[in-house]
C-alpha positions as CSV (number, residue, x, y, z in Angstrom):
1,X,64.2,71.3,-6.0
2,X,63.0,70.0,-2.8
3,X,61.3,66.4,-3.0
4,X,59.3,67.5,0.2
5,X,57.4,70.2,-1.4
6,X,56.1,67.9,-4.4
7,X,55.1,65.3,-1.6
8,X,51.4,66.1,-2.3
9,X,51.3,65.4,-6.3
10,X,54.7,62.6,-5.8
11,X,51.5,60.8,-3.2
12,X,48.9,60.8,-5.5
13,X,51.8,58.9,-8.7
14,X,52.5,56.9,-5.9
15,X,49.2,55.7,-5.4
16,X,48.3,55.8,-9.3
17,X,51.1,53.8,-9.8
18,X,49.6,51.0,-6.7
19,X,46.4,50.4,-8.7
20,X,49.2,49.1,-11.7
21,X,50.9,46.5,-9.2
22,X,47.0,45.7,-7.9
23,X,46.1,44.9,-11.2
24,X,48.9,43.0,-11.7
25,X,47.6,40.5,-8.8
26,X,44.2,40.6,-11.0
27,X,46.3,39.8,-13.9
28,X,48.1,36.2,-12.3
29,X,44.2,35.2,-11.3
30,X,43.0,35.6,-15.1
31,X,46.1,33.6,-15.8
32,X,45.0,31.0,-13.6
33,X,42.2,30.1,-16.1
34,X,43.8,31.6,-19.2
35,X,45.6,28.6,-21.4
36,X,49.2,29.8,-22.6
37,X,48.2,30.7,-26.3
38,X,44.9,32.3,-25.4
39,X,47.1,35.0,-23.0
40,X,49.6,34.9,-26.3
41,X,46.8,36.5,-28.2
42,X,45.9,38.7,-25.5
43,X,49.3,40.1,-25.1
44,X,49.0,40.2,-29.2
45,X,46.0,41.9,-28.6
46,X,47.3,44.9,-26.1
47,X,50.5,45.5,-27.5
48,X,49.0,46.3,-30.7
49,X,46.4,48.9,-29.5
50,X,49.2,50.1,-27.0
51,X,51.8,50.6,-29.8
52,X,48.9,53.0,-31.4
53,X,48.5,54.6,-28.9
54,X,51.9,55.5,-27.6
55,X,52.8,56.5,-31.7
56,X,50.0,59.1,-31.3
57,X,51.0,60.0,-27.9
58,X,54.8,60.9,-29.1
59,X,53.5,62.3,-32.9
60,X,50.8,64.1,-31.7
61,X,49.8,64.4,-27.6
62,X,52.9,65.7,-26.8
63,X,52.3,68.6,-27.9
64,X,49.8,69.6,-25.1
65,X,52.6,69.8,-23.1
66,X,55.0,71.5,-25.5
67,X,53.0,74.3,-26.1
68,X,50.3,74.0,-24.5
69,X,51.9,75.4,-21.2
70,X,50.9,78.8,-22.8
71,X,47.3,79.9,-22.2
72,X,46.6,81.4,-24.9
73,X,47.9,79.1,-27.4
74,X,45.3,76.2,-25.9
75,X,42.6,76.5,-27.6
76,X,44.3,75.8,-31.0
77,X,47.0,73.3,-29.5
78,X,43.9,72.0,-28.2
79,X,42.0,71.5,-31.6
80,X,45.2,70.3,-33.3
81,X,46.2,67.7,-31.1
82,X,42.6,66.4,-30.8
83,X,41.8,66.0,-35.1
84,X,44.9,64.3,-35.1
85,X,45.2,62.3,-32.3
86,X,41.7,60.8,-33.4
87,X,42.8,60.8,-37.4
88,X,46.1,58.9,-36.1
89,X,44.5,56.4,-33.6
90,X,41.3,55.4,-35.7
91,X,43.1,55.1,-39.3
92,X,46.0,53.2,-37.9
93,X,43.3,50.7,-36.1
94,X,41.8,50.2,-39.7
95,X,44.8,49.3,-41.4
96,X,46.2,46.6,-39.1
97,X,41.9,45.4,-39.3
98,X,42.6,45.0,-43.2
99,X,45.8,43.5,-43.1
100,X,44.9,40.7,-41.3
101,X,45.3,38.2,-43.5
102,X,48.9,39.1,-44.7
103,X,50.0,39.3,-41.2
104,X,48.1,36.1,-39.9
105,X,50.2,34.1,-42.6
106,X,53.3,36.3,-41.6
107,X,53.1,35.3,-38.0
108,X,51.8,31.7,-39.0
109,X,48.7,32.2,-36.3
110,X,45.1,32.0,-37.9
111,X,43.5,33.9,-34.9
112,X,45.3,37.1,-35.4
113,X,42.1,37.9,-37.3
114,X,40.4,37.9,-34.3
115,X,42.8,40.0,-32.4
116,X,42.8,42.6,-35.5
117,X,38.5,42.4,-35.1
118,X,39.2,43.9,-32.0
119,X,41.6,46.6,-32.7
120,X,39.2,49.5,-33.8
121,X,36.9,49.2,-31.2
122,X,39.7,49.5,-28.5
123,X,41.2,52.5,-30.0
124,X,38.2,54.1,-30.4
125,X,37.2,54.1,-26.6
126,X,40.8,55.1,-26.2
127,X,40.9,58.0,-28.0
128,X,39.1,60.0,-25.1
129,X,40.9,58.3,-22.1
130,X,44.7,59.3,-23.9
131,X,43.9,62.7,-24.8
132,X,42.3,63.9,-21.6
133,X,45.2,62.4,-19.9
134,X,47.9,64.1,-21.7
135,X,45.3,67.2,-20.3
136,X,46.0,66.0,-16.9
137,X,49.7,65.2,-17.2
138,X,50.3,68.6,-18.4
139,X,49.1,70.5,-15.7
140,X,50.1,67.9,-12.8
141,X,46.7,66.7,-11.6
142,X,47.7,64.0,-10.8
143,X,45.0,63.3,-8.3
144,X,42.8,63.2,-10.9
145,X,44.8,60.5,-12.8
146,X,44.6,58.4,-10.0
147,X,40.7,58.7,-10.5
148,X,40.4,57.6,-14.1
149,X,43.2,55.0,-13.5
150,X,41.2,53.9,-10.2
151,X,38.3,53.8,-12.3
152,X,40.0,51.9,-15.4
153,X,41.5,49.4,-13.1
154,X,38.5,48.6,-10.3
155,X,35.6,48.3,-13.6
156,X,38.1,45.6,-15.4
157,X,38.9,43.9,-11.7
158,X,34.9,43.2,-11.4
159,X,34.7,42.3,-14.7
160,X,37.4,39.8,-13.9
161,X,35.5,38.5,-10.6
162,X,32.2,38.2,-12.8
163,X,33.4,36.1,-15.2
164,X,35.6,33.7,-12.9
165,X,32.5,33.3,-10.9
166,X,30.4,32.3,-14.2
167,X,33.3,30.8,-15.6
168,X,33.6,32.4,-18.7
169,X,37.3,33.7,-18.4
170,X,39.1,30.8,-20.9
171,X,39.6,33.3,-23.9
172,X,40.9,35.8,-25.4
173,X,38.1,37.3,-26.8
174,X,37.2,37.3,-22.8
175,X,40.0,39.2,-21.8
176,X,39.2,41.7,-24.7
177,X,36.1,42.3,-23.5
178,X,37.2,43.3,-20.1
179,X,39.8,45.8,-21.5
180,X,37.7,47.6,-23.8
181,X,35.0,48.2,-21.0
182,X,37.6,49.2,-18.3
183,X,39.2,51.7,-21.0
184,X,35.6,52.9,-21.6
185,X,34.6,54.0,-18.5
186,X,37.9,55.2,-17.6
187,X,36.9,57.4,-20.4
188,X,33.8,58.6,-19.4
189,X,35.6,59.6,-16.0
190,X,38.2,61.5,-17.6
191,X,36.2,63.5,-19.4
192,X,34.0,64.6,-16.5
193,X,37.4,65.5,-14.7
194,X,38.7,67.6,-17.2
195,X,35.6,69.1,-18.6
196,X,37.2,72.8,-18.0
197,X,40.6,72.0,-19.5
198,X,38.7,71.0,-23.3
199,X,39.1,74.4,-24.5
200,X,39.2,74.7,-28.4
201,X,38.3,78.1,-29.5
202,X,40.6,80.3,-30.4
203,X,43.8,80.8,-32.8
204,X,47.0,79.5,-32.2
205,X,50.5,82.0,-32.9
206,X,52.6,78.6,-33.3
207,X,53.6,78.0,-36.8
208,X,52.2,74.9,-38.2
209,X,55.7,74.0,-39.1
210,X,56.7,73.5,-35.3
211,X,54.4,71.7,-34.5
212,X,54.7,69.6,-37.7
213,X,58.5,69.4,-37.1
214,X,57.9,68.3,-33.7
215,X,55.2,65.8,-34.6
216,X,57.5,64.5,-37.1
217,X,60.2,63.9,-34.9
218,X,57.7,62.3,-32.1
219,X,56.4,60.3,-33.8
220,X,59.4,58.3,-35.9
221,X,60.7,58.4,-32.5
222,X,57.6,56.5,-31.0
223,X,57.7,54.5,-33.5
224,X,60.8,53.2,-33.5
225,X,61.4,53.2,-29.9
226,X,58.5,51.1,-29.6
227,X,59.2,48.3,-31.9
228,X,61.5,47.0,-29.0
229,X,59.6,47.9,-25.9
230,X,56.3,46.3,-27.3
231,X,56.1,44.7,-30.5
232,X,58.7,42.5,-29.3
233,X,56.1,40.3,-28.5
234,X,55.2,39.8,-32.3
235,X,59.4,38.5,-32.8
236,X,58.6,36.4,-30.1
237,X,55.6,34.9,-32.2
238,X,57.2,34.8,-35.4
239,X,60.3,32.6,-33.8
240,X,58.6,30.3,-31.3
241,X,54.4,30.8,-31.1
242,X,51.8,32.1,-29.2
243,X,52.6,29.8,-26.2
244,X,56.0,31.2,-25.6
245,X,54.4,34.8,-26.0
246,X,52.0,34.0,-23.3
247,X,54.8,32.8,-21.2
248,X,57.1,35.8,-21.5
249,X,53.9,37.7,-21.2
250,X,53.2,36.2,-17.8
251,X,56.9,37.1,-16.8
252,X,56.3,40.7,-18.1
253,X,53.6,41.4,-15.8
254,X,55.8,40.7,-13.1
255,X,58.0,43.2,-14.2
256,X,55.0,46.0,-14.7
257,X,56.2,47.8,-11.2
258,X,59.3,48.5,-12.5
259,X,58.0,49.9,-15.7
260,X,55.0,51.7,-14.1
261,X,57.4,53.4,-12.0
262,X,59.3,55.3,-14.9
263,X,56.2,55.8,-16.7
264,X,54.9,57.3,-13.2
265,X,57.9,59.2,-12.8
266,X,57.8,60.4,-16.9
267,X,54.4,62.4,-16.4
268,X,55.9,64.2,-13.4
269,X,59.2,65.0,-14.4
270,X,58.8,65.7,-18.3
271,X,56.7,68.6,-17.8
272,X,58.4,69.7,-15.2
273,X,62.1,69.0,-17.3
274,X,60.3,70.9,-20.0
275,X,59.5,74.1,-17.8
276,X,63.2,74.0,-16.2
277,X,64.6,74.3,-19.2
278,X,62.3,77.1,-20.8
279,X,63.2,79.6,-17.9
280,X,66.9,78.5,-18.0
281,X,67.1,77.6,-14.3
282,X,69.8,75.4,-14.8
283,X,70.9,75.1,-11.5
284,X,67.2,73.7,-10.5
285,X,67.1,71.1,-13.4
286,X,70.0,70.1,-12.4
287,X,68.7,69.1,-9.2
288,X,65.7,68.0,-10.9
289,X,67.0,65.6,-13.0
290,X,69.8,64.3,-10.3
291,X,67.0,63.7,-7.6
292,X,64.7,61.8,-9.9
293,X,67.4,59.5,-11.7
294,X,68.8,58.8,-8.3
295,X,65.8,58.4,-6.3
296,X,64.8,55.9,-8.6
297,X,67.9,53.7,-9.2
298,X,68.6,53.8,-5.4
299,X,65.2,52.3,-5.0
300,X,65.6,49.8,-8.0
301,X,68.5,48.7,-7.3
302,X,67.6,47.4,-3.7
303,X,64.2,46.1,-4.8
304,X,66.7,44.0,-7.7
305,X,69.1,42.6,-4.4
306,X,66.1,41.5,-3.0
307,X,64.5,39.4,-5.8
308,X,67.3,38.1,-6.9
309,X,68.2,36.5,-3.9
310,X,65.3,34.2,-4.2
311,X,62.1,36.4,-3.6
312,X,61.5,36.3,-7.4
313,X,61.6,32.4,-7.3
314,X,58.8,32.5,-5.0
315,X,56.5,35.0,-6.3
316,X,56.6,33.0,-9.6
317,X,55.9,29.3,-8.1
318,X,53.6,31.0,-5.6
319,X,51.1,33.2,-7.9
320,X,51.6,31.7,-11.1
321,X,50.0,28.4,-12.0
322,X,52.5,26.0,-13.0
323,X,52.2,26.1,-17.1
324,X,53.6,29.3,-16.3
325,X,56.6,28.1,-14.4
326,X,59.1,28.4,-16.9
327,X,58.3,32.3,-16.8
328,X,61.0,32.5,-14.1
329,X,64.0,32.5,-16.2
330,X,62.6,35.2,-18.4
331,X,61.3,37.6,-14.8
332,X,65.1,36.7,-13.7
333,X,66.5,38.6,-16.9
334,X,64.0,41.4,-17.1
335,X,64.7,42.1,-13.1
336,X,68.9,41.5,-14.1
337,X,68.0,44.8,-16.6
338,X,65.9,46.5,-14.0
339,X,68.9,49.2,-12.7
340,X,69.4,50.4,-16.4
341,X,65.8,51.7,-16.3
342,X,66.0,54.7,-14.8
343,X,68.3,56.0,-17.1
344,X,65.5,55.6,-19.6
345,X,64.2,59.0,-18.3
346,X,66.4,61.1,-19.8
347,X,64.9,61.4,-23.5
348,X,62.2,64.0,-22.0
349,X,65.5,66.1,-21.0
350,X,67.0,65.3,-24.7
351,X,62.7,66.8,-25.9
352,X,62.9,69.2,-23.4
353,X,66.0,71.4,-24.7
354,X,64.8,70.7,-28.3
355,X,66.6,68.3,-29.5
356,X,64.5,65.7,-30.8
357,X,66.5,64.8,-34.0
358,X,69.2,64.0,-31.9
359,X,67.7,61.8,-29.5
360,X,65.7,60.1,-32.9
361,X,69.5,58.7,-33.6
362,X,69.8,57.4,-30.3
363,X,66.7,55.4,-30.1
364,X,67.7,54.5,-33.7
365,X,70.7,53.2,-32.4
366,X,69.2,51.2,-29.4
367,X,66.1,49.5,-31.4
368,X,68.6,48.5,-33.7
369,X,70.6,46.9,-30.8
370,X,67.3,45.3,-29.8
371,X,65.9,44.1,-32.5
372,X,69.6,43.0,-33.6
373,X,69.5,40.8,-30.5
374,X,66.0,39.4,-30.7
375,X,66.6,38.2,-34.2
376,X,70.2,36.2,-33.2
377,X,68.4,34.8,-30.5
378,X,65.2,33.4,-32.6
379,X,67.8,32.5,-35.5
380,X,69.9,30.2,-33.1
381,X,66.6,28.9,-31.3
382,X,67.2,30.4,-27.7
383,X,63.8,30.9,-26.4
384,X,65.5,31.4,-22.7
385,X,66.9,34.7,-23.9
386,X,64.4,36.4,-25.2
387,X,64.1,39.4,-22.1
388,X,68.0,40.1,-23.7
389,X,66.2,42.0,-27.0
390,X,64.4,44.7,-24.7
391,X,67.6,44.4,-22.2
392,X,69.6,45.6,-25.6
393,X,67.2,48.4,-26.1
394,X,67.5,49.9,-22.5
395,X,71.1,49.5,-22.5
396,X,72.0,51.6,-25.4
397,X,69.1,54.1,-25.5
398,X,69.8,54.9,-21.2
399,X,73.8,55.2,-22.1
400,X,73.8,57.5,-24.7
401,X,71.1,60.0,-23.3
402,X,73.0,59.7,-19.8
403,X,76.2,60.9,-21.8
404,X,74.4,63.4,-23.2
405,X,72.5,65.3,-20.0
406,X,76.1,64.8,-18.1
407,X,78.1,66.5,-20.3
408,X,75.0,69.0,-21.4
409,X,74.3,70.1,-17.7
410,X,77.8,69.1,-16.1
411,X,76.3,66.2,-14.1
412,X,78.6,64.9,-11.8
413,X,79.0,61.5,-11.2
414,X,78.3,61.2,-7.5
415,X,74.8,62.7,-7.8
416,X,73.5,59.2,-9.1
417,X,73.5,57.9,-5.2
418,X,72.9,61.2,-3.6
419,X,69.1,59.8,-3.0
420,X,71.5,58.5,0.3
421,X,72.5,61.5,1.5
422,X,69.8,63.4,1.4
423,X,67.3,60.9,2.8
424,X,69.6,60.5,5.9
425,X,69.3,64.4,5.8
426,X,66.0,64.4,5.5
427,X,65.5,62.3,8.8
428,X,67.7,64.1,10.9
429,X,65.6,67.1,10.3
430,X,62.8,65.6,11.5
431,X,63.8,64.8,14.5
């Protein structure tokens, strides 16, 4: 594998993944009118439709890519994927709607209900934008994810600017409103784009049973794996409040580029782990996998020097108002677990040679790390820790996935900085 001749489609994550650190600008301005406990309840708000979303996207999406890369299985992969993605999204929407009274006593905050109000409607505007999406991701257009991400982004940035002018930006049911419209036309968008990709007649020769299995898998895996990397938020409420949440919310926006970037990388590389590994071109995922892990680590792990040497202090006294100064011990943390992230690519090699149960242990193993953490840290009353649950989590789960792939596909050591080398390479040829 040769980065250059993916430059075209690696351009176009690049620039999806610039609209997410845009946004993130957008993001420190609604703070600057947002009180502490109304982002809490935002951040309440998002991670609750998000962890819906990503369940269905590992149960159920996922399997557009599996076996959908077959074109005459589509129309019934299709079919599948869409009743089920919807079933999944809208029914799990209801139930957190009707338990809001048990869970705002559980997390001892009254305006949960409000946050579970919002809930359905969310995911039901999100339904479209995720599954046409996981159409896109699966046959690399990512040009046209840029689109509906461009179009997501730049309706919630007006928004924004609206209501600041008028302002109307104080709450969260505000900041709801923005969301659910930006997902909305996003939608809209991304089902114009991919108009000739929804395909659903036909029979499918895949037994139920696989993709059941696989579903089955996915989804305990998304489940689990996700109780860490977003519902964290809700330990956070349950030990100190909505306040802190906002607070460690505030920090975690800081540290969207660094996520973005693996998810960026994830829609790339998965599919393309998942092709590598069907035509047994071991050689070439090899390279694949060794490019992308070290590409991105050499990158992190300069970006990590730089803030911690005093560019994170500034960004967080400069852009963040000062009720949200004391985010800056919490951004300090997350960047300190930055390097270990893109290890956190290897599950989709783990998926990708069919081995879901065992990678199910492995998240097992790291959630209960995280959540292990998180709960020792809210026992003993050490709010300053909290980015040490999700640190946890990243730890364990990148570890034993990378000792998996390295003995799996004899992975050498050295290649984790050959993203060196072969830039230096790269230069000289172009001169």
């Amino acid at each position: 594998m040769r980065i250059q001749d993916h430059l075209a489609k690696l351009s176009w994550t690049a620039a999806d993944k610039v609209l997410f650190i845009l946004y993130g600008f957008v993001s420190l301005v609604q703070m600057r009118d947002l009180p502490t406990a109304e982002l809490g309840l935002y951040a309440l708000f998002n991670v609750a439709q998000t962890f819906i979303a990503t369940f269905s996207d590992n149960s159920v999406l996922q399997t557009l890519i599996m076996f959908g890369a077959d074109k005459a299985q589509r129309g019934g992969v299709n079919r599948f994927a869409l009743i089920w993605h919807s079933t999944i999204m809208l029914g799990a929407a209801l139930l957190f709607f009707a338990a809001q009274t048990p869970l705002t006593a559980l997390f001892h905050e009254p305006r949960l209900a409000a946050v579970a109000g919002y809930v359905p409607l969310m995911c039901l505007v999100m339904i479209p934008r995720t599954y046409c999406l996981k159409l896109l991701f699966r046959d690399v257009q990512m040009r046209d994810v840029f689109l509906v991400n461009a179009t997501w982004f730049g309706t919630m940035a007006a928004l924004t600017a609206y209501l600041l002018i008028f302002q109307q930006l104080r709450t969260f049911e505000s900041m709801a409103f923005i969301a659910i419209v930006g997902v909305g036309a996003s939608a809209l968008v991304a089902i114009w784009r991919t108009r000739k990709l929804l395909v659903f007649a036909g029979t499918t020769t895949i037994d139920r049973s696989s993709l059941a299995s696989f579903g089955f898998y996915q989804s305990l895996i998304g489940i689990t794996g996700n109780v860490v990397r977003q519902l964290d938020f809700y330990l956070v409420q349950y030990f100190f409040g909505a306040a802190t949440v906002g607070i460690y919310s505030s920090a975690r926006t800081l540290f969207r580029p660094f996520d973005e970037a693996v998810n960026g990388i994830v829609g790339f590389f998965y599919p393309g782990a998942v092709r590598l590994v069907a035509e047994q071109r071991n050689e070439e995922l090899l390279a694949f996998i060794s490019k992308s892990l070290s590409f991105m680590l050499v990158t992190i792990l300069a970006v990590t020097l730089v803030l911690e040497l005093g560019v994170a202090d500034v960004l967080v006294t400069t852009l963040l108002p000062a009720r949200f100064h004391p985010a800056l011990g919490y951004f300090k943390l997350l960047i300190f677990t930055a390097p270990i992230l893109p290890f956190t690519l290897l599950p989709a090699v783990i998926l990708a040679f069919g081995e879901p149960p065992r990678l199910l242990g492995y998240v097992l193993a790291a959630v209960g790390a995280g959540v292990g953490t998180l709960i020792v840290i809210g026992m003993l009353g050490e709010q300053a820790f909290v980015p040490f649950g999700i640190g946890a989590y990243y730890l364990v789960l990148g570890g034993l996935c990378f000792v998996f792939v390295k003995r799996r596909t004899q992975f050498p050591l050295h290649l984790l900085l050959r993203a060196i080398p072969d830039t230096l390479n790269f230069l000289r040829s172009k001169r």
